[in-house]
C-alpha positions in Angstrom: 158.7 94.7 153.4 159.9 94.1 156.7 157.3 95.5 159.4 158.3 94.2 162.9 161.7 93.0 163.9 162.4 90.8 167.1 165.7 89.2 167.7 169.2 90.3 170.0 171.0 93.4 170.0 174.5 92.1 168.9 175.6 96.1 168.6 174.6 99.5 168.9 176.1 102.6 167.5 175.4 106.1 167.5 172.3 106.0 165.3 172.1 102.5 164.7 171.9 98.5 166.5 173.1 95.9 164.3 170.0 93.2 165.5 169.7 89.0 164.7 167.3 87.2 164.5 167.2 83.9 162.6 170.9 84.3 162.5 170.5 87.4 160.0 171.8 90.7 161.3 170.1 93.7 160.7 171.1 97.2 161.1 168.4 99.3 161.9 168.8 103.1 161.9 167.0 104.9 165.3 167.1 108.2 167.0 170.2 109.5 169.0 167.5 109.6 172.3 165.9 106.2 170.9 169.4 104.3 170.8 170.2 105.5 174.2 167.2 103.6 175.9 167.7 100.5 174.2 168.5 97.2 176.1 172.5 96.0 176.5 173.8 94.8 174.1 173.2 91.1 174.2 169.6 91.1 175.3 166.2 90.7 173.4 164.5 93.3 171.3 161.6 94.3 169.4 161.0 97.2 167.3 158.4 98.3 164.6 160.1 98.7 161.4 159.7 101.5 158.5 161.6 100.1 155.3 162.3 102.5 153.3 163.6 102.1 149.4 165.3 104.1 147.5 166.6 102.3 143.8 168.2 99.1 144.7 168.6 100.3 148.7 167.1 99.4 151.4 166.9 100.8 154.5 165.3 100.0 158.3 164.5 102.5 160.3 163.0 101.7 163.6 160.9 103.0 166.7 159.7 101.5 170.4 156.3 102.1 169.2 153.5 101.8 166.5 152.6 105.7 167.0 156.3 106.8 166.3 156.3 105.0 163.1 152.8 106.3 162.1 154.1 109.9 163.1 157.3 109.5 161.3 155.5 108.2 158.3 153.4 111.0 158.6 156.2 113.2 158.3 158.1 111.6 155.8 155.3 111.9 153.2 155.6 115.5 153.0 156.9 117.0 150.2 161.1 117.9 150.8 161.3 116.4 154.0 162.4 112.4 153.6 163.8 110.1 156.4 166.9 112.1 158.0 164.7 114.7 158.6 161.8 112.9 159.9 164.3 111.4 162.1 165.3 114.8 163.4 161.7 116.2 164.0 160.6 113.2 166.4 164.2 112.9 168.0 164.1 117.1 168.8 160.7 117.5 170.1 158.2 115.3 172.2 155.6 113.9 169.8 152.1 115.6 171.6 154.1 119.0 171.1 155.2 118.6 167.5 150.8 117.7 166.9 149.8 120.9 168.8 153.2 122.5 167.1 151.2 121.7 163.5 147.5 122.1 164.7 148.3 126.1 166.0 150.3 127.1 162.8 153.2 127.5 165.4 155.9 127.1 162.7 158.4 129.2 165.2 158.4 125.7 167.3 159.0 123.6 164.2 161.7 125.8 162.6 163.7 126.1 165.7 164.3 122.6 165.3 167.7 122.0 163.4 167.5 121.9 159.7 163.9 122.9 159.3 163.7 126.2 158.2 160.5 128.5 157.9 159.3 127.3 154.9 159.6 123.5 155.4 157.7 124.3 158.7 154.8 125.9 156.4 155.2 123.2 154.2 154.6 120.4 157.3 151.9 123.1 159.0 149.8 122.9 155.2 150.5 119.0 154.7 149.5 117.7 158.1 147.2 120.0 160.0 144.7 118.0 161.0 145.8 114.8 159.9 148.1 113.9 163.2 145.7 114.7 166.0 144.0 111.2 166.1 147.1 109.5 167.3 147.3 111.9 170.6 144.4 109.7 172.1 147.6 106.6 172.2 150.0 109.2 173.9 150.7 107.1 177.4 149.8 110.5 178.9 147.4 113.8 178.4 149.3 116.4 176.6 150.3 119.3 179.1 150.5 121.6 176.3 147.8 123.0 175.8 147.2 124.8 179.0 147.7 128.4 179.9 150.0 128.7 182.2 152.1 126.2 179.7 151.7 129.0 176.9 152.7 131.9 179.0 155.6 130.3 180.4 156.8 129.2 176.3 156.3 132.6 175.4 158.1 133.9 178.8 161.2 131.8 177.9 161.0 132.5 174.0 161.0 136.0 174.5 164.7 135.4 177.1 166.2 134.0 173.9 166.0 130.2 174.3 164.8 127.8 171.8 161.2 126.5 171.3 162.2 123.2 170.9 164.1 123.3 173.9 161.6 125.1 176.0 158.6 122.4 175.2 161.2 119.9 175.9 162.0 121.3 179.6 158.0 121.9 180.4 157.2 118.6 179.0 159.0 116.5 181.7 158.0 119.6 184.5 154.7 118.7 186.7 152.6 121.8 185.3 148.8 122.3 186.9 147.2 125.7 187.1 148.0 125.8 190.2 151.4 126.3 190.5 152.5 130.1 190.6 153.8 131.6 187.5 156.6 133.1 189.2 157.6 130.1 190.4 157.4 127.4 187.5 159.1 130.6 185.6 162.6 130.0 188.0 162.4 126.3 188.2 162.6 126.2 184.1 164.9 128.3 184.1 167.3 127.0 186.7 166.1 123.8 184.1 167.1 125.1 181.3 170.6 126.8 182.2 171.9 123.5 183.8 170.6 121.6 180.2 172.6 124.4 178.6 169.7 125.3 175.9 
């Protein structure tokens, strides 16, 4: 099975690149978020590669880096879940807050996120709690979701009506410490959020 993939980026589409190397295109399938950061078309790439088979059908799925294919492996091993959806899960939400997402039984996070519903989130809670926290050592930074001030603002915003996905998506890329005021971290995610349109 194919495992790593280095060649040129002769397309891209919305949820795919067609890529040669060795004069044999291959279409690999990637997130929306994934595709979007890619190199022009025309330049060099390499991507680690998830084959996935199904009958007589293969497919390539692919990813920057080794710790979203391990986490998308991960997720495609529980039970009900398959590909697409594993696709969606690491596309919706940053990777260090779907592990904390799993490791606090916080299946409001993970059924927020489209086409999981409450059971599949108790499903991915019971099947991988425990098993994902090694890989947040190889996270280029510290989590930032596991402080206070990060809680009380998720539950702050929850509690206005906008989603948990969205929310951990906002605070991820905000510079939280302790010692910013509440008050204050409260407005600019808001003023965040409202402009995203979550």
């Amino acid at each position: 099975m194919i495992a790593h993939l280095s060649g040129k980026i002769i397309k891209k589409f919305e949820d795919s690149c067609i890529v040669v190397t060795h004069e044999i295109g291959y279409e690999v399938f990637m997130t929306k978020k994934q595709i979007s950061v890619l190199p022009k078309e025309g330049e060099e790439i390499t991507l680690f590669i998830f084959s996935y088979i199904k009958e007589e059908m293969m497919v390539l799925y692919g990813f920057r880096t080794v710790l979203e294919r391990e986490i998308f492996r991960a997720l495609n091993k529980v039970t009900g879940i398959g590909p697409k959806l594993a696709m969606t899960l690491i596309s919706e939400v940053a990777i260090d807050t779907l592990i904390h997402s799993i490791e606090r039984d916080d299946a409001a996070t993970l059924s927020s996120i489209p086409g999981i519903g409450q059971k599949t989130a108790a499903r991915i809670i019971l099947e991988l709690k425990g098993k994902l926290v090694q890989f947040l050592g190889a996270l280029d930074e510290s989590p930032r979701g596991d402080t206070k001030l990060y809680r009380d603002l998720t539950d702050a915003l929850t509690n206005l009506g906008f989603h948990r996905h969205r929310i951990h998506e906002t605070l991820q890329k905000m510079q939280l410490s302790e010692n910013i005021n509440f008050e204050n971290a409260l407005k600019e995610s808001l003023r965040t959020l409202s402009e995203s349109g979550a």
